[in-house]
C-alpha positions as CSV (number, residue, x, y, z in Angstrom):
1,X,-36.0,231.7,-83.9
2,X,-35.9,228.3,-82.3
3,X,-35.6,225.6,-85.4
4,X,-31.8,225.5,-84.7
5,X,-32.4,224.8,-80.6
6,X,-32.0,221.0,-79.9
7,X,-33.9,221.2,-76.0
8,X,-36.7,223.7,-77.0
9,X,-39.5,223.9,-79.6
10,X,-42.9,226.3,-80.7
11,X,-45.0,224.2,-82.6
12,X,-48.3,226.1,-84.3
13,X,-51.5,223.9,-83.5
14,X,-53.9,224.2,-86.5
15,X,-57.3,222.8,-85.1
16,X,-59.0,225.2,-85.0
17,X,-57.9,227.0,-88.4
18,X,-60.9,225.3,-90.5
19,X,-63.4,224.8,-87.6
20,X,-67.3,225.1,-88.5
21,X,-70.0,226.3,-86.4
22,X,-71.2,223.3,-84.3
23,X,-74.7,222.3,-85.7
24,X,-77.6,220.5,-83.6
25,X,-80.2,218.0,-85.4
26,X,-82.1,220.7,-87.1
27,X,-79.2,222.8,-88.5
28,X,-79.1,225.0,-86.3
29,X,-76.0,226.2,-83.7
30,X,-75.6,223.8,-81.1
31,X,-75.3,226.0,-78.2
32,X,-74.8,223.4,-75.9
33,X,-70.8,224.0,-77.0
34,X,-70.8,227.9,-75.1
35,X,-71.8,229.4,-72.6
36,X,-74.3,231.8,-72.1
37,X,-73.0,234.6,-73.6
38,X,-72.5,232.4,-76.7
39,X,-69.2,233.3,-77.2
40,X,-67.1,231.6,-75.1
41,X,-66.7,227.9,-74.6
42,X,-68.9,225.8,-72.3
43,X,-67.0,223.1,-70.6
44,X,-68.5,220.6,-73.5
45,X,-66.7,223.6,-75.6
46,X,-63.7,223.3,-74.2
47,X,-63.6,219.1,-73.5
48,X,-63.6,219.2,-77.7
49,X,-60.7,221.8,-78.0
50,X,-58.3,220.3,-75.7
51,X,-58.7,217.1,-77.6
52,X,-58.3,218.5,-80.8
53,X,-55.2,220.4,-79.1
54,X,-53.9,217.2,-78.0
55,X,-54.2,215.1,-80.9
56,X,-52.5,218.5,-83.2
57,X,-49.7,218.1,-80.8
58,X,-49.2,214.3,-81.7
59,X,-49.7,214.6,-85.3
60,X,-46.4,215.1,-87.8
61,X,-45.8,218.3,-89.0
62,X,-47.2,219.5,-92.5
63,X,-50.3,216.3,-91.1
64,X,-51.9,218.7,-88.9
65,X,-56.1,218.4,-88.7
66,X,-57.0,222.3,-89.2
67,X,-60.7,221.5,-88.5
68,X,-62.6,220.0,-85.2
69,X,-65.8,218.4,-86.2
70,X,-67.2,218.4,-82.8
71,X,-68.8,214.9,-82.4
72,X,-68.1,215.0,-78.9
73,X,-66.6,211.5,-79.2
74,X,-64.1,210.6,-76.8
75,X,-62.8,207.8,-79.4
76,X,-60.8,210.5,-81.6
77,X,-58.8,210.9,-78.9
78,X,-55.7,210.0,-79.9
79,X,-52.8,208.3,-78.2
80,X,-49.1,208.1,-78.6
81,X,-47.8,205.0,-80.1
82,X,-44.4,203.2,-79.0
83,X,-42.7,204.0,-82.6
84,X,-43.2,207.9,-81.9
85,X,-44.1,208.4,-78.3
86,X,-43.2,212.0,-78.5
87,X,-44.6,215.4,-79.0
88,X,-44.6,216.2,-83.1
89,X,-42.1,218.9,-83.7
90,X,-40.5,220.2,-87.2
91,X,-37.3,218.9,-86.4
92,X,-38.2,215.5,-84.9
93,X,-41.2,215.3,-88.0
94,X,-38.7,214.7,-90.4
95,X,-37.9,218.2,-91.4
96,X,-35.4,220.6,-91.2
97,X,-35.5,224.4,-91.2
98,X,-34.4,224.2,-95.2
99,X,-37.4,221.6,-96.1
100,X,-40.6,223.4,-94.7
101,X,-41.4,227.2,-96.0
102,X,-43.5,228.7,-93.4
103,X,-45.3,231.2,-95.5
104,X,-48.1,233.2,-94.4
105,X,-51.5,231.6,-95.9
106,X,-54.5,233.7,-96.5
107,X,-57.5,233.0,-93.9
108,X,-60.0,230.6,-95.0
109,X,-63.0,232.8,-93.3
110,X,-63.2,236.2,-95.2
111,X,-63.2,238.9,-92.9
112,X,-66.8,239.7,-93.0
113,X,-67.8,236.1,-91.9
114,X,-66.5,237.2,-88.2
115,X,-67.9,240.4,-88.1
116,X,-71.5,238.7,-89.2
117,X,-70.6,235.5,-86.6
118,X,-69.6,238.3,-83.9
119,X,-73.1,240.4,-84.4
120,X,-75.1,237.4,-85.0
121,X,-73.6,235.6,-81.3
122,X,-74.5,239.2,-79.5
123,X,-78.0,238.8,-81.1
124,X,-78.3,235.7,-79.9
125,X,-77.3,236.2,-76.4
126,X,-79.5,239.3,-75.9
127,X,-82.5,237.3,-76.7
């Protein structure tokens, strides 16, 4: 709808596409990422979204990091640089609405795995 538009862009951010349960030192969840009811963010939680947001929206294109790793490492932050000190869009990534097919991909997590994640986190939080 908006790949012809020269003043206006919508962009998909991918980081959290591929993103694994945060572990702790024993392999276990790191619930120090959520709140209390264990599913929402805690404001560590949310510190390693909007970084991984923020460096998606810097990155080309079809170079998008569908994962957070959560390390909690304020040197991935990334920064704009003076030879592309914009937002990454399709059009200014080198692309035009002929060289990218959008198509729909299948999910990485089967179905199942959110049901199980969804029981296991209400679990959890009732303890």
């Amino acid at each position: 709808r908006y790949e012809e538009r020269e003043d206006f862009a919508v962009v998909m951010q991918p980081f959290f596409r591929n993103t694994l349960l945060p572990l702790d030192s024993n392999g276990k969840p790191d619930l120090s990422f959520f709140a209390a009811d264990c599913f929402h963010f805690s404001l560590r939680g949310y510190a390693e979204m909007a970084m991984a947001l923020w460096n998606n929206m810097l990155e080309p294109v079809g170079e998008k990091q569908t994962y957070n790793n959560f390390t909690h490492d304020r040197s991935k932050l990334k920064c704009p640089n003076p030879e592309k000190p914009f937002l990454s869009t399709l059009r200014n990534s080198g692309f035009r609405s002929s060289d990218l097919i959008l198509d729909k991909t299948e999910p990485s997590v089967p179905y199942w795995a959110v049901i199980v994640a969804a029981v296991a986190g209400v679990l959890v939080g009732s303890l």
